[in-house]
C-alpha positions in Angstrom: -13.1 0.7 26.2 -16.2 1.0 24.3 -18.7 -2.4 24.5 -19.6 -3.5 21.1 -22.0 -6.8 22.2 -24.9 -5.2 22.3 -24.7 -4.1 18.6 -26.1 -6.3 16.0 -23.4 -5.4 13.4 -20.6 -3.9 15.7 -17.7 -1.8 14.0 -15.8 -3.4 10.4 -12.2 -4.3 11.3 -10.1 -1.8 8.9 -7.8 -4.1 7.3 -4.1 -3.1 6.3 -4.2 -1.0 2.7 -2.3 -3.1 0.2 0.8 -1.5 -0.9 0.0 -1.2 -4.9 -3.5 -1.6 -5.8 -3.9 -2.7 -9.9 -6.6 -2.7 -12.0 -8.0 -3.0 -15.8 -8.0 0.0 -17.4 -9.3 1.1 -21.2 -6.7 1.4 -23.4 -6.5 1.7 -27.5 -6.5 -2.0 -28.4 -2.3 -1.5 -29.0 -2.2 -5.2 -29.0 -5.1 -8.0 -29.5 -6.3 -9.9 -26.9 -4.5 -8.5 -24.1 -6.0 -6.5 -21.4 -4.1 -3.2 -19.8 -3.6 -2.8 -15.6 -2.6 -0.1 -14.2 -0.8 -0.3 -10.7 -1.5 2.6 -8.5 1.1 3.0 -5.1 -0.8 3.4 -2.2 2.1 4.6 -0.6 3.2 7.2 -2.3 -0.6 7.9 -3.9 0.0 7.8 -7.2 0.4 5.6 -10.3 3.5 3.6 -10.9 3.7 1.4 -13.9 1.2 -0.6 -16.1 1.1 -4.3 -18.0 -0.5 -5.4 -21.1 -1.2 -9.2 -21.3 -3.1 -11.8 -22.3 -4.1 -15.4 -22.5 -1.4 -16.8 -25.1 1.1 -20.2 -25.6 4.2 -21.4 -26.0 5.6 -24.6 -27.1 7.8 -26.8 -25.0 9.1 -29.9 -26.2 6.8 -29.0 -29.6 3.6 -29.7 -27.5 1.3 -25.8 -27.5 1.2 -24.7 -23.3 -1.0 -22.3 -22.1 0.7 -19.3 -20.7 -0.3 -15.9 -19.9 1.7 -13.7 -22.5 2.8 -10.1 -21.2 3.4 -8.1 -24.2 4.2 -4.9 -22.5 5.4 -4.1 -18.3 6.3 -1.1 -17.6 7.0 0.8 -14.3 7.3 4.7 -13.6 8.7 6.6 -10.8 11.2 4.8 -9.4 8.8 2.8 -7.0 10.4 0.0 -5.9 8.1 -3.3 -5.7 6.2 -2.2 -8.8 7.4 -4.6 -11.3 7.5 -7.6 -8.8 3.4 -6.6 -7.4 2.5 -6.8 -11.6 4.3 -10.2 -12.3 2.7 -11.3 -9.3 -0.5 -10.6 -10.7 0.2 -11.6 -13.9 0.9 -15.3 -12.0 -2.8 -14.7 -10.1 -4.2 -13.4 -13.6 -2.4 -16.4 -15.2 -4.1 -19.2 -12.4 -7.9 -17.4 -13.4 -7.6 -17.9 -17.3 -6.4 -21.4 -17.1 -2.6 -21.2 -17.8 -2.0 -22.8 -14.8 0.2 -19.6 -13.1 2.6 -19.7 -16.6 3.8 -16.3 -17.7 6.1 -15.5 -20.5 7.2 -12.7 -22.0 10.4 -10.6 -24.3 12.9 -8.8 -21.9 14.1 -5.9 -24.3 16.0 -2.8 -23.6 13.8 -0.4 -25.7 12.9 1.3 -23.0 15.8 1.7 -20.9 18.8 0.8 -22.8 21.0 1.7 -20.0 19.8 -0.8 -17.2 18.1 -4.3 -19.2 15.0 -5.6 -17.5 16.7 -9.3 -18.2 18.5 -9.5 -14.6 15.3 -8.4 -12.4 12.9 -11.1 -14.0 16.0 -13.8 -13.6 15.5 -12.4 -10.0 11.9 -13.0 -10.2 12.6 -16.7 -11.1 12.1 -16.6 -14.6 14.7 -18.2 -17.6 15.3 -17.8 -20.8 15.6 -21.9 -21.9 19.2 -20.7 -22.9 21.6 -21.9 -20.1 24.6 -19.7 -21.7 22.5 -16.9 -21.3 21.0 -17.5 -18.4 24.3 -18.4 -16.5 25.4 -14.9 -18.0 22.8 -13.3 -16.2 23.4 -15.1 -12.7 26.6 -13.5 -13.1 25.4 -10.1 -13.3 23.6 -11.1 -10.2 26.3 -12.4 -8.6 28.4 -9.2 -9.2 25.4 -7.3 -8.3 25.5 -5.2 -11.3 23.3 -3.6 -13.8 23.0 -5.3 -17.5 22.9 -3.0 -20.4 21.6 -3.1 -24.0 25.6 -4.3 -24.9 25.4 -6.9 -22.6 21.5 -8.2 -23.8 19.0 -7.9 -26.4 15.8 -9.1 -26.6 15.6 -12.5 -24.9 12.7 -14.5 -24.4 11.8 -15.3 -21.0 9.4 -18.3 -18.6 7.5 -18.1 -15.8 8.3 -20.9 -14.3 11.0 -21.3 -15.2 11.1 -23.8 -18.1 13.7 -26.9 -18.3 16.7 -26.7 -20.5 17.2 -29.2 -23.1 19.3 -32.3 -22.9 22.6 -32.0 -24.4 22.8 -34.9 -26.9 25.4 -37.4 -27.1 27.4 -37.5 -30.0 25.5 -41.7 -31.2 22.3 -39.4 -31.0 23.4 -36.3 -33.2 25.0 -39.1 -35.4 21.4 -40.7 -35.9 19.6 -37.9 -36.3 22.4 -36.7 -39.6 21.9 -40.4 -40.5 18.4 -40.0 -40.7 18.4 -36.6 -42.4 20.4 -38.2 -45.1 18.2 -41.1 -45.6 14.6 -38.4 -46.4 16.8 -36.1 -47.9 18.1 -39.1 -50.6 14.1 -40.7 -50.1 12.1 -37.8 -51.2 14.6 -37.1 -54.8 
């Protein structure tokens, strides 16, 4: 064993090598705002996906929430852990722009019609604010199937998952057609 004390900087401690490492690379300004990373495996030394986002909102409850907006996520190769390391930077990018680790984005089957993205971000954690829909895809889970482009479209989806909304009673929806009436017969 080799004595290090009488060094004044002794030997760094290699750390373990991440598994993907991602980064901001240039891209052609597809979409405005948003910022391209690329996720490179370290593992199998070479590059595996990439993710356009950027700062963005949505509206909950009709109040504007910051929310990191991915407009594009991609993976390539068949690596697994590639599309769960870039939402979890996404969340980390998310916490740095002030959207307070909120992520949205539009599951579509564009790219791979056969096999929907929509049942791997419900894995993630995410919803789609549409409990039919999302109690659709917990069944695919369940089953532990694929989803296809027959089975979903394009489906907006929330990181974290956002609340549904309260079913009203039938004295509320009554109101509200009450109302309605009463501008719609105000404003002739």
């Amino acid at each position: 064993m080799i004595n290090f004390s009488h060094l004044k900087y002794p030997p760094i401690k290699q750390k373990q090598m991440p598994r993907f490492l991602i980064f901001n690379a240039p891209h052609d300004n597809r979409y405005d705002g948003c910022k391209k990373y690329m996720a490179f495996s370290t593992e199998k030394k070479k590059f595996c996906g990439n993710m356009f986002c950027g700062p963005g909102y949505i509206f909950i409850e009709g109040e504007p929430i910051n929310s990191m907006c991915i407009t594009e996520l991609y993976s390539y190769g068949k690596v697994k852990g590639t599309g769960t390391a870039l939402l979890d930077f996404a969340r980390t990018l998310s916490k740095k722009n002030g959207c307070g680790g909120r992520f949205h984005l539009v599951a579509s089957t564009c790219w791979a019609p056969e096999r929907a993205p929509h049942i791997f971000y419900r894995k993630y954690g995410m919803n789609s604010g549409n409990i039919e829909k999302d109690k659709e895809m917990d069944e695919f889970i369940k089953k532990g199937t694929y989803a296809s482009k027959l089975d979903f479209y394009n489906l907006l989806m929330f990181y974290p998952p956002i609340k549904y909304p309260t079913p009203k009673t039938f004295k509320e929806k009554l109101r509200d057609i009450f109302y309605k009436a009463i501008d719609f017969i105000l404003e002739k």
